[in-house]
Structure formats: C-alpha cells, structure tokens
Backbone bond lengths (Angstrom), bond angles and torsions (degrees), N, CA, C in turn:
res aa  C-N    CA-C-N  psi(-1)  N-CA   C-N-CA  omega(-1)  CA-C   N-CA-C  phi
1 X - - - 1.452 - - 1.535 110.44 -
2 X 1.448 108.84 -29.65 1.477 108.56 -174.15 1.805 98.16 -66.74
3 X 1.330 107.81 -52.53 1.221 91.27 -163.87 1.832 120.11 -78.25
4 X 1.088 92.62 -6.79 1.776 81.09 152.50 1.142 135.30 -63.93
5 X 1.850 114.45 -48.15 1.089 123.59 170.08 1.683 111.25 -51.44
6 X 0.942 104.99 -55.11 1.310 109.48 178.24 1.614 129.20 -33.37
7 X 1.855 98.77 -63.53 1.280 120.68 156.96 1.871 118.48 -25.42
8 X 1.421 92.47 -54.05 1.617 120.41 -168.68 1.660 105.45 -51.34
9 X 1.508 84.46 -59.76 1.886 91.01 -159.08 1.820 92.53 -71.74
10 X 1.363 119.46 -31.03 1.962 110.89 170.18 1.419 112.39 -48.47
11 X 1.316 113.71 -61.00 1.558 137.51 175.79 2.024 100.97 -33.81
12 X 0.932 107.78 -44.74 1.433 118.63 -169.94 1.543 106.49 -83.06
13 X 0.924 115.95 -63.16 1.661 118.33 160.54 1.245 142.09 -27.66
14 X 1.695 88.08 -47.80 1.946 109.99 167.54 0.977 118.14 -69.93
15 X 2.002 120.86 -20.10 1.294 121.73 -165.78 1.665 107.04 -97.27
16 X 1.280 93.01 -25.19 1.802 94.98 172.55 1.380 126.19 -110.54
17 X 1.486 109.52 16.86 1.996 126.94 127.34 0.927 99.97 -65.58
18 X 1.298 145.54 -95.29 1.600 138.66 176.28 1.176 139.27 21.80
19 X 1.758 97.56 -77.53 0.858 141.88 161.22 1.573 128.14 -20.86
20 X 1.430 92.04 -66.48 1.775 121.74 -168.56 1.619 88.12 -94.94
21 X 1.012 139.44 -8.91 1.657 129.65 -173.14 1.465 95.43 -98.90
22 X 1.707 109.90 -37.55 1.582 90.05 -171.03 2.193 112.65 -76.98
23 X 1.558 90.06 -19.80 1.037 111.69 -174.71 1.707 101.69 -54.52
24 X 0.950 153.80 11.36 1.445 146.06 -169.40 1.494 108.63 -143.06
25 X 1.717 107.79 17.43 1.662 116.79 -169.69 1.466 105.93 -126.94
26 X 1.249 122.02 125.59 1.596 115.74 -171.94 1.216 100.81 -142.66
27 X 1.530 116.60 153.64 1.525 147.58 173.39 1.336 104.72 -38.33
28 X 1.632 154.13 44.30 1.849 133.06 172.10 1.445 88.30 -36.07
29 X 1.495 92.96 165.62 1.062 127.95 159.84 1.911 123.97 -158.75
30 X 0.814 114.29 150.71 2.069 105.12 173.92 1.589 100.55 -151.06
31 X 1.481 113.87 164.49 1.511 117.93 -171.93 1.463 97.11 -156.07
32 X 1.294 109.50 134.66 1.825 132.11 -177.27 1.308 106.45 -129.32
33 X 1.263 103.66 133.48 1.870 117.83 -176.76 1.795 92.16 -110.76
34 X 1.078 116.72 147.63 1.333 130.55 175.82 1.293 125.25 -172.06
35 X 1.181 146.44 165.00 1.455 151.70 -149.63 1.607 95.11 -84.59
36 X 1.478 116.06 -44.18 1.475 107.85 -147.22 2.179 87.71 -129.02
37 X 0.893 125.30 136.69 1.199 154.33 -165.49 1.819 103.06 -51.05
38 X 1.462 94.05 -51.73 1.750 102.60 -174.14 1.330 101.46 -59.75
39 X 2.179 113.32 -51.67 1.181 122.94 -156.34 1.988 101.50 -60.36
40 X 1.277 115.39 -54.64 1.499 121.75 176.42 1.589 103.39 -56.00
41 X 1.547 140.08 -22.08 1.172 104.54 157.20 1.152 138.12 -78.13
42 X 1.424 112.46 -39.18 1.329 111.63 153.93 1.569 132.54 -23.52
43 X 1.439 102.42 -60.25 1.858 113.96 175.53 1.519 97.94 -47.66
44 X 1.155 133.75 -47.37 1.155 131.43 -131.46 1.779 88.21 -100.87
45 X 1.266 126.80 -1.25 1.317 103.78 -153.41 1.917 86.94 -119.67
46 X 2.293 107.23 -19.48 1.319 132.17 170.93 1.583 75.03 -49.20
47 X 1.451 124.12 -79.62 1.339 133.56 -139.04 1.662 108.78 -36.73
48 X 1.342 96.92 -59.33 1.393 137.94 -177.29 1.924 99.18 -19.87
49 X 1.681 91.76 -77.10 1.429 112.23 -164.47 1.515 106.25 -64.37
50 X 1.451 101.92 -24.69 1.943 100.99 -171.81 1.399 99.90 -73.73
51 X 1.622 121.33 -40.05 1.363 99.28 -169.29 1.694 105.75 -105.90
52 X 1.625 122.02 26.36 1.845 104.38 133.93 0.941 102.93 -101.65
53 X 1.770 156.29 -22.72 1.471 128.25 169.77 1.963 114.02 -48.13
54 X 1.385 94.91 -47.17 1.394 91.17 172.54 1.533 148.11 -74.23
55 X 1.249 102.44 6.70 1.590 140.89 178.36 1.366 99.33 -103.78
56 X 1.658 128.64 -49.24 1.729 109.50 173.91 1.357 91.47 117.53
57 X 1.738 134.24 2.69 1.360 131.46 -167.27 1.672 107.66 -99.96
58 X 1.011 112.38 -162.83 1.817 127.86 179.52 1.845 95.63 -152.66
59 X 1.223 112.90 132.15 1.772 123.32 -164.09 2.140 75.13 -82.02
60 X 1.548 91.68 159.82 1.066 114.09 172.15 1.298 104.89 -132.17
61 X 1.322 118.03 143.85 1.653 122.34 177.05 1.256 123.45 54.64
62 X 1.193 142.48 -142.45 0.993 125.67 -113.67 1.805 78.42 -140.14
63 X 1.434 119.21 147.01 1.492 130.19 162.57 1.079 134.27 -79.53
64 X 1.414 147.38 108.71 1.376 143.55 -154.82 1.432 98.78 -125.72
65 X 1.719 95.09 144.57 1.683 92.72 177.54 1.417 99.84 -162.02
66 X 1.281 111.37 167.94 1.556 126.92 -153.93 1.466 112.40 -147.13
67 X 1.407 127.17 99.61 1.067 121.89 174.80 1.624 123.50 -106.93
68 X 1.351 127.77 158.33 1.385 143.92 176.44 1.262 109.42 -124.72
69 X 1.481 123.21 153.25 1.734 129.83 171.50 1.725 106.45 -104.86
70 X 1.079 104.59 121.60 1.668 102.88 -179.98 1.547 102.58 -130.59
71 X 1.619 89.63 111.83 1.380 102.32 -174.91 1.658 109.27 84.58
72 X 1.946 88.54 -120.06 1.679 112.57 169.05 1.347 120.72 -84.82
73 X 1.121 116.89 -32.26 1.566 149.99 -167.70 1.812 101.44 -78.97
74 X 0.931 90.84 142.42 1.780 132.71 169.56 2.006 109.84 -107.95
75 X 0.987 87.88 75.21 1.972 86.29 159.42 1.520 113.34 -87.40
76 X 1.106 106.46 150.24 1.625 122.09 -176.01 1.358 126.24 -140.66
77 X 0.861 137.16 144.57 1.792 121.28 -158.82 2.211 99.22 -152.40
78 X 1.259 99.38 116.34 1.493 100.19 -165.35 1.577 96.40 -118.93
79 X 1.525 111.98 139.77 1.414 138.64 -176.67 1.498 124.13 -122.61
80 X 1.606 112.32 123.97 1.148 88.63 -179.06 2.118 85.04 -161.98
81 X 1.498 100.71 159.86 1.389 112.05 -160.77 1.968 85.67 -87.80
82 X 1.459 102.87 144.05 1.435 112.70 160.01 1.671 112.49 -157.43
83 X 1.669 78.92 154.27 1.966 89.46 -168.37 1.004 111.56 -127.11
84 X 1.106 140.62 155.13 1.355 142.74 177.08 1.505 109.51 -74.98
C-alpha cells in the first residue's frame, strides 16, 4: 500500500513539472500580404520570428501557414509553437 501511495504522490509531481513547463509555451503567430504568394509567405514567416524574438522564446517544431488571394493580394498567416 505504501508503495502505491508513494507511486501516487510521484505521479502527481511529474504532472505539475509538466504542467508549469508547458505553461511558458504559446501559439506565435505573424501574417504578410503581398502581390505574389511566395513573397507573403515569406513576410509572414519575417512576422513569425519577430514576434518570438520579441517575446524572449525559441519556435519549436515545425511552421504552419495558410494562405488566401484577396482580390490582387496574397495574404498569408504563419504558426508556430514557442517556449521560453
């Protein structure tokens, strides 16, 4: 019985390291409008990095992005996880 309890109260501990580690990691995101599709991803990916350098983070994984044509224009919108 002890060592369940035991088990238990570790189990609980590990989950609120976890916890507080994921807690310091948030969604960036940045978005670039431009004439030509490549050029707005790019902006969007400039965007990206300016606002986790300026947050104090490092991007984790992998960059995702999503573009639409409006009008003439190419908007682009890039995502990516960063943590301190």
């Amino acid at each position: 019985m002890r060592t369940v309890v035991c088990g238990m109260v570790a189990a609980v501990a590990i989950a609120g390291l976890t916890t507080a580690a994921e807690a310091k990691c948030i969604r960036a995101s940045g978005e670039g409008t431009a004439i030509t599709h490549e050029l707005a991803t790019e902006l969007a990916k400039v965007a990206l990095n300016s606002s986790i350098s300026s947050w104090g983070g490092k991007a984790r994984g992998k960059v995702s992005t999503s573009c639409k044509y409006e009008f003439v224009f190419s908007s682009c919108k890039a995502h990516s996880r960063a943590c301190k």
